[in-house]
C-alpha positions as CSV (number, residue, x, y, z in Angstrom):
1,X,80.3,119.1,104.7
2,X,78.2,115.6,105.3
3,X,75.7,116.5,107.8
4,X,75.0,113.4,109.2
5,X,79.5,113.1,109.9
6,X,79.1,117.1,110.9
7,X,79.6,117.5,115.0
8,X,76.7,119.1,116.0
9,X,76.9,122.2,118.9
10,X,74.7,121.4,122.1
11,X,71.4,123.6,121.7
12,X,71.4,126.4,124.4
13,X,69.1,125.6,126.3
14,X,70.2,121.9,127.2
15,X,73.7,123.1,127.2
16,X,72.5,125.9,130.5
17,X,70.5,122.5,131.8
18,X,73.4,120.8,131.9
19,X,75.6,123.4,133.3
20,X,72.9,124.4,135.6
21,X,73.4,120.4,136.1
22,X,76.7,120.3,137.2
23,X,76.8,123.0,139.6
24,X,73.9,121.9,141.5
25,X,75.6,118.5,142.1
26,X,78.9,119.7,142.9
27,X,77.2,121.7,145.3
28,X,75.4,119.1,146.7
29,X,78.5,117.5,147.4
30,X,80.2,120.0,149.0
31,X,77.1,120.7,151.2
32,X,75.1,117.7,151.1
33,X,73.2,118.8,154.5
34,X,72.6,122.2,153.9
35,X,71.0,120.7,150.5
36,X,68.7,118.1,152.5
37,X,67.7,121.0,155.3
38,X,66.7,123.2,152.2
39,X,64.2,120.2,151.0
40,X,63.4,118.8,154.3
41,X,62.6,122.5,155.5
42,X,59.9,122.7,152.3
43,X,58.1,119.6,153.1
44,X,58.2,120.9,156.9
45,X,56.3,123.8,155.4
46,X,53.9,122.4,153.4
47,X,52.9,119.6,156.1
48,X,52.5,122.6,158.6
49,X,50.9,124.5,156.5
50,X,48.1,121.9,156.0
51,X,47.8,121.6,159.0
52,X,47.3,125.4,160.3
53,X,44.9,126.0,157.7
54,X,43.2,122.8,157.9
55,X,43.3,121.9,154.4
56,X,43.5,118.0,156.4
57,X,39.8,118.2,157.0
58,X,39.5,117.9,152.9
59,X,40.4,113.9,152.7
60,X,40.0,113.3,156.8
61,X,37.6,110.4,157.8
62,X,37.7,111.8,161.1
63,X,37.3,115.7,162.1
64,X,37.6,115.6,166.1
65,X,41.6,114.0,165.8
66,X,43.1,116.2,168.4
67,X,45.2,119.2,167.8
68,X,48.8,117.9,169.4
69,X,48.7,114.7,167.4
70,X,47.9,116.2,163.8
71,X,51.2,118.6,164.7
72,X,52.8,115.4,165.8
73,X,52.2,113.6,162.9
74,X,53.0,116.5,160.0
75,X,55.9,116.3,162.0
76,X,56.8,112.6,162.2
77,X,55.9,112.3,158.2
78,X,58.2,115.2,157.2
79,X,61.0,115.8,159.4
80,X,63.0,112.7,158.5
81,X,63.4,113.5,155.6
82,X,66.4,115.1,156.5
83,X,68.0,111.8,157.1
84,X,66.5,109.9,153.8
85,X,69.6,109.8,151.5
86,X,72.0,108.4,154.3
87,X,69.8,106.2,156.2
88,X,66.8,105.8,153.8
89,X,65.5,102.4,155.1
90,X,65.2,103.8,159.2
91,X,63.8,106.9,158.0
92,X,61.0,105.0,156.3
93,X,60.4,102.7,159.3
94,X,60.1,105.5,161.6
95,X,57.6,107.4,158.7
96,X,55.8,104.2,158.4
97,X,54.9,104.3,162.3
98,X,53.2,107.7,162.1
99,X,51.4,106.5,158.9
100,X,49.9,104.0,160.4
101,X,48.4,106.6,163.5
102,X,47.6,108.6,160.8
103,X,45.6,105.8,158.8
104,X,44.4,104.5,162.5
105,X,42.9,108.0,163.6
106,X,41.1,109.3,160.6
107,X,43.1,112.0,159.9
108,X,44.6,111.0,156.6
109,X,47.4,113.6,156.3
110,X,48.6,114.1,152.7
111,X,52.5,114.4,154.5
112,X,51.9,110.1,154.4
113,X,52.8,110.4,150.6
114,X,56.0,111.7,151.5
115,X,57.2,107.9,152.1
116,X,57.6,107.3,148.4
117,X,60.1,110.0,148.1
118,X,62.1,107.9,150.5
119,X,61.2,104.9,148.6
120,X,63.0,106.4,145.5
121,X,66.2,106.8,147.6
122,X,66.0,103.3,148.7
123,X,66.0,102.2,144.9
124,X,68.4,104.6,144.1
125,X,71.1,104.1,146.7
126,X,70.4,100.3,148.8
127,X,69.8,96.9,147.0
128,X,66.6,96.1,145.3
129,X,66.0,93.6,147.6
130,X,64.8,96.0,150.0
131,X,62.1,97.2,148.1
132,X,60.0,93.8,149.2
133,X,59.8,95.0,152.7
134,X,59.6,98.9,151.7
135,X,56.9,98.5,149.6
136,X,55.0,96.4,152.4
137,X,55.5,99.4,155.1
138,X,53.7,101.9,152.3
139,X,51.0,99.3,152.0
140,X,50.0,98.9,155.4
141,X,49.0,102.3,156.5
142,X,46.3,101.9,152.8
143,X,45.0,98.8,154.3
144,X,44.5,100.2,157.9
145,X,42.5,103.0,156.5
146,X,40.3,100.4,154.0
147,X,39.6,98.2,157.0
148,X,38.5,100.6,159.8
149,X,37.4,103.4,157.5
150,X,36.0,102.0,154.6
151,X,37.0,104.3,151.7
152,X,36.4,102.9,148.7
153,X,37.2,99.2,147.5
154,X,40.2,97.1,148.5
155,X,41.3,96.7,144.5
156,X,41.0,100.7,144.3
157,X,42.9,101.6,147.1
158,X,45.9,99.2,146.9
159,X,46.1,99.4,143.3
160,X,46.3,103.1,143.4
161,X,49.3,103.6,146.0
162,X,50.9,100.2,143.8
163,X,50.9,102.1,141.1
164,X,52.5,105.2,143.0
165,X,55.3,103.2,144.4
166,X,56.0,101.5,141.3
167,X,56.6,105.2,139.8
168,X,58.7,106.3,142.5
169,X,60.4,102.7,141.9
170,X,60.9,103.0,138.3
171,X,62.3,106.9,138.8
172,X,64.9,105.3,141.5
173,X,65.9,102.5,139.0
174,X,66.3,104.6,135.9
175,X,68.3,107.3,137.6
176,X,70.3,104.7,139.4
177,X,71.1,103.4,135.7
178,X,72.3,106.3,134.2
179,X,74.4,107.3,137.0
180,X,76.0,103.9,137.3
181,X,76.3,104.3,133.4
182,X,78.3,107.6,134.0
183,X,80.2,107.1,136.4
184,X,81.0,103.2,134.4
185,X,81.8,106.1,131.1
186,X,83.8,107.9,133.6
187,X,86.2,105.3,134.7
188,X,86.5,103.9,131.5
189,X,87.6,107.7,130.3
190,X,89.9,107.6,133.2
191,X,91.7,104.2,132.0
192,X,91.7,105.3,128.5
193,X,93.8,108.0,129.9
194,X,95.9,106.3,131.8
195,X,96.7,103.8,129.6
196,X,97.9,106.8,126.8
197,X,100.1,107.8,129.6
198,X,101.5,104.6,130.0
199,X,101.9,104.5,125.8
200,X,104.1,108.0,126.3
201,X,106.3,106.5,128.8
202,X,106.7,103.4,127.4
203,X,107.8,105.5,123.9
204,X,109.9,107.3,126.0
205,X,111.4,104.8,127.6
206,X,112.3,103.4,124.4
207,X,113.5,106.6,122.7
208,X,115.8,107.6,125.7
209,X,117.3,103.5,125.6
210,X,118.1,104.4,121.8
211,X,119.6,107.2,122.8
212,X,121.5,105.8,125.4
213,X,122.9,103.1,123.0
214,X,123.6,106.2,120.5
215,X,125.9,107.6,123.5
216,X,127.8,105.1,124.0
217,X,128.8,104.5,120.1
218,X,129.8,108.1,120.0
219,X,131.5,108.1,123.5
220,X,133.3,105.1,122.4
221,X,134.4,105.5,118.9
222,X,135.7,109.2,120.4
223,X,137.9,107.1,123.5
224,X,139.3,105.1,121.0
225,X,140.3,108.0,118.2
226,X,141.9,109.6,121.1
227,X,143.7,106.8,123.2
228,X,145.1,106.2,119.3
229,X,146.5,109.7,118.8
230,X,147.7,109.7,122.2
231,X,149.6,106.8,121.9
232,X,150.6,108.2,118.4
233,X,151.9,111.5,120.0
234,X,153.9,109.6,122.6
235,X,156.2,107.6,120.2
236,X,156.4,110.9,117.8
237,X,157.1,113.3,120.6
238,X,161.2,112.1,121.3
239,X,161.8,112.4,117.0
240,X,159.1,114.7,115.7
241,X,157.9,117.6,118.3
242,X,155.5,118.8,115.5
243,X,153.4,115.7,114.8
244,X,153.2,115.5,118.7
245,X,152.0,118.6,118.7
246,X,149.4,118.2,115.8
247,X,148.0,114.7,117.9
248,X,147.7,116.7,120.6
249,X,145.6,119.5,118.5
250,X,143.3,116.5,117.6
251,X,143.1,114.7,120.6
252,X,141.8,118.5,121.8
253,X,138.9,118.5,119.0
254,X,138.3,114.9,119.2
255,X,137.5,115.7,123.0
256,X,135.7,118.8,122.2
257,X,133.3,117.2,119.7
258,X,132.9,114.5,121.8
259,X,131.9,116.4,124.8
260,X,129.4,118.2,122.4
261,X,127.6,114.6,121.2
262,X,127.3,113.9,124.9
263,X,125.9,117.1,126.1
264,X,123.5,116.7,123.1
265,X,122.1,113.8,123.8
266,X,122.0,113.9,127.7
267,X,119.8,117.0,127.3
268,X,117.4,115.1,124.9
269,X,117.0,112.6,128.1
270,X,116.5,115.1,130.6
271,X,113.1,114.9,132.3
272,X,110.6,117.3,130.6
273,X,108.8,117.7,134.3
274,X,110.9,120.3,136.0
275,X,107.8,120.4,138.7
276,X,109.4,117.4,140.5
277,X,112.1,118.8,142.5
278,X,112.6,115.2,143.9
279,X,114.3,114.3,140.9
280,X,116.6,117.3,140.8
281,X,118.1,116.2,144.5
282,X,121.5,114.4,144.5
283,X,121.3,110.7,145.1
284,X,121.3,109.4,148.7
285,X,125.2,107.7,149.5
286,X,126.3,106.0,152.5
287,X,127.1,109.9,154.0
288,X,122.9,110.3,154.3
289,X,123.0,106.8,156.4
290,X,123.0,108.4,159.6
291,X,119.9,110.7,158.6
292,X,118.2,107.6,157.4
293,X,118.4,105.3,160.7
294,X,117.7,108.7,162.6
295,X,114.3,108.6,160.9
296,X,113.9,104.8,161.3
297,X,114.3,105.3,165.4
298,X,112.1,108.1,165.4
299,X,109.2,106.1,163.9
300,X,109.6,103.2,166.9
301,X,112.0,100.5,165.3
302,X,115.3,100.3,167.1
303,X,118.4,100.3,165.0
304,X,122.2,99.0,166.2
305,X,124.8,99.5,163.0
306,X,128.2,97.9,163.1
307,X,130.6,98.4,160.5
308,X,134.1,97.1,159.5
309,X,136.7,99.0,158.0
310,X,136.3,102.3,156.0
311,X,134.3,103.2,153.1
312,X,135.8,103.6,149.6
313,X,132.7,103.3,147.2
314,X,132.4,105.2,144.2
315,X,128.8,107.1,144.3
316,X,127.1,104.2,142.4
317,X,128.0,101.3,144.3
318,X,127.1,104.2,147.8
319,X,123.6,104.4,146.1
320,X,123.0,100.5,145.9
321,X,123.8,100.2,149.5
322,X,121.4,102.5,150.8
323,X,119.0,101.8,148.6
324,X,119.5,98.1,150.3
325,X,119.4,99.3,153.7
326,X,116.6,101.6,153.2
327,X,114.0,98.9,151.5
328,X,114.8,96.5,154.0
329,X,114.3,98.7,157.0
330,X,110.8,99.8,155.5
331,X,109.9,96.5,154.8
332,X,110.7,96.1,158.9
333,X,109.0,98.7,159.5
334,X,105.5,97.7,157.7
335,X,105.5,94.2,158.7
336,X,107.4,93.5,161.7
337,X,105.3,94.4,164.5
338,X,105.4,95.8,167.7
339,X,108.7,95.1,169.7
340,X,111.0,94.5,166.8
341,X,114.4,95.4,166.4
342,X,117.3,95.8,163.3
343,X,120.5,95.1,163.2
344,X,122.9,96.4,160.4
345,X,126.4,94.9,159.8
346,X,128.4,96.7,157.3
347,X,132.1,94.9,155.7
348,X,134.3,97.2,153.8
349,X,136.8,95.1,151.7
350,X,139.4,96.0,149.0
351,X,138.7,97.4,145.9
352,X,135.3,98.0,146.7
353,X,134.2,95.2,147.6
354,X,131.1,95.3,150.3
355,X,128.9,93.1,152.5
356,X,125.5,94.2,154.0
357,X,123.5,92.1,156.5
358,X,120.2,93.5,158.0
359,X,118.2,91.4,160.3
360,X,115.4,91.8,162.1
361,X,113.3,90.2,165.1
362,X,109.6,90.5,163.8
363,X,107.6,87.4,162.7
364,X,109.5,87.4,159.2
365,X,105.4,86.6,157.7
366,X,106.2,88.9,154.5
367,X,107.5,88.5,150.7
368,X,110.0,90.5,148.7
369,X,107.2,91.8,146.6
370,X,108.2,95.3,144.8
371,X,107.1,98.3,146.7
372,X,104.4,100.6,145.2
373,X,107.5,103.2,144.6
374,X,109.0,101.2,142.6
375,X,112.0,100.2,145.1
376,X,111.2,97.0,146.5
377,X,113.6,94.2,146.3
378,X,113.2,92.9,143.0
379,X,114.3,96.3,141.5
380,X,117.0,96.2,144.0
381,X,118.3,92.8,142.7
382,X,118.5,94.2,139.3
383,X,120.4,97.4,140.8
384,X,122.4,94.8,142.2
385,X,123.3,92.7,139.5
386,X,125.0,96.0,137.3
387,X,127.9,95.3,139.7
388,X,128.0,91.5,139.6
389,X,126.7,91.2,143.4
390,X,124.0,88.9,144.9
391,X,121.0,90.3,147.1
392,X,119.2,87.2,149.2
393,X,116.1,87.8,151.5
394,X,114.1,85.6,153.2
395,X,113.1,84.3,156.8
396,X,115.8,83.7,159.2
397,X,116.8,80.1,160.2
398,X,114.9,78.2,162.8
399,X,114.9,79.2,165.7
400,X,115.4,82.3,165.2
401,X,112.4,84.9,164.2
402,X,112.9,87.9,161.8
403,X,114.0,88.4,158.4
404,X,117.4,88.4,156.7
405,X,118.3,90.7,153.6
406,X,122.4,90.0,152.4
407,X,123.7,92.3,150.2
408,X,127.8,91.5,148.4
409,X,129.0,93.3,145.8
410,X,132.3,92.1,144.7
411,X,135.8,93.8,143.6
412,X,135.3,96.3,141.2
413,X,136.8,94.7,137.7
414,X,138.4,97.3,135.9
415,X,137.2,97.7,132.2
């Protein structure tokens, strides 16, 4: 095997790092203030420590500061830390007050160097811009000290903590990068994803639509084989009782066969995700209006239904109507406002004919866009149009205020 086209295993070691990685930063964002306490609660430490056993008096320029103000100020330059990560840019102007006692006094605490650790967080996590006025908060503590102290050269001193917050700046900036270049990998992995998803549907979509066209070939060519030997068996039935009887034998495995085909093929197009129980529930007819303008009441809209005559729709034409009703008393329900009301006037004709008016009173300030379910009014025009109706929405007429959705689907025409 090429070694240079060979996949080559993670070493160990960087594979634990990694690992080790992972699980600290999930961690830290399940618990991101136990985390901070743990790391504010060591700097705590350490600043008290140097204080207690007067390690201070090591770089101090003045021995006598009093006892209550060095505690004061180990305190003031470590304890916000706890803050740093979501309020980065306070915690280093409150920091940058007790650095500047610190420089003022003498006492020239090493806890002041804890202000470029909150630096780094305001390079990692706010706009760069910030790091103008960050970096001149850091500085002026250095020059306090220079001017009223005297240590060493101006150059020396401002040069050196320059240098320190340009570390702390650079560390910021480069793990700002890579995390902005992960999560960018991330995303990208995430659409890749999707868009295979999309791909499978889209195939499926296609295969079930061949399928579909498959069916009705077979289901066809079988109706017409049998309404032939039906009308065969008919006229030999008065003069020949036997070749009736052997149409009837075929009719019998014509039907069989094509009740076999169809089975075949409608369990090739069942829906592979059994999970969903939604789409194993019997579609909604005009017997689950009731329940559905209970639920529209409940949730504040008022609803007054009048119908004429008596319902005779066959389950498809039943679905189409309350899918009607449904989108446009959501749509009501979304944008209508406070106060509004619905009306709903259902007209039961012959032969399944039906009209559906719903009106409402809000400020009619919305478009027929699709809904994110997929059920807005667009997808109910094309529901619509499988029985030859018209759907119409739009603002009501001036004067009036609201919003208008017409639904007529005309006689059914027998094929």
């Amino acid at each position: 095997m090429n070694p240079v086209t060979e996949d080559r295993a993670p070493e160990p070691l960087t594979e634990y790092a990694h690992r080790l990685t992972r699980r600290l930063r999930a961690f830290d964002r399940r618990h991101p203030l136990l985390w901070d306490a743990h790391i504010t609660g060591f700097w705590v430490t350490a600043a008290l420590i140097d204080y207690v056993s007067g390690g201070w008096r090591h770089n101090a320029h003045n021995l006598d500061v009093p006892g209550w103000l060095l505690l004061t100020l180990s305190l003031g330059l470590s304890l916000p830390l706890l803050w740093r990560r979501t309020h980065p840019r306070a915690v280093l102007a409150a920091m940058a007050l007790f650095a500047l006692v610190n420089a003022w006094t003498g006492a020239a605490l090493q806890a002041a160097l804890l202000q470029l650790a909150v630096v780094y967080h305001i390079a990692l996590r706010r706009a760069l811009r910030n790091l103008w006025w960050a970096t001149a908060l850091v500085l002026a503590p250095v020059l306090v000290s220079v001017a009223r102290h005297g240590e060493g050269t101006w150059d020396q001193q401002i040069g050196s903590q320059l240098m320190s917050i340009t570390v702390a700046v650079l560390i910021g900036v480069t793990v700002r990068t890579r995390r902005n270049y992960t999560e960018a990998l991330e995303d990208r992995a995430r659409r890749l994803e999707t868009e295979r998803d999309q791909q499978a549907r889209l195939a499926t979509a296609a295969e079930r639509a061949r399928i579909a066209r498959e069916m009705h070939d077979i289901i066809g060519h079988n109706l017409s084989v049998i309404t032939g030997l039906a009308d065969g068996g008919r006229y030999a039935a008065a003069k020949s009782p036997e070749r009736a009887a052997q149409a009837l034998d075929a009719i019998a495995t014509t039907s069989r066969q094509a009740l076999t085909e169809l089975r075949r093929l409608l369990d090739v197009m069942r829906e592979e995700e059994q999970h969903d129980q939604a789409d194993l529930t019997p579609q909604p007819g005009l017997t689950d209006l009731d329940q559905l303008l209970d639920g529209v009441r409940s949730a504040g809209l008022p609803v007054h239904t009048t119908t004429h005559g008596s319902s005779t729709l066959p389950p498809g034409r039943q679905l189409t109507v309350y899918r009607v009703i449904q989108e446009a008393l959501t749509n009501t329900l979304k944008h209508a406002g406070a106060g509004a009301t619905a009306e709903i006037e259902l007209s039961y004709e012959d032969k399944g004919a039906v009209s559906v008016t719903i009106t409402d009173t809000g400020n009619g300030s919305r478009t027929d866009s699709p809904s994110r379910d997929g059920r807005g009014l667009p997808g109910m025009r094309e529901r619509t149009v499988l029985y030859g109706g018209t759907l119409e929405a739009g603002p009501r007429p001036h004067p009036e205020q609201g919003w208008r959705v017409r639904l007529h689907l005309p006689e059914e025409t027998p094929q």
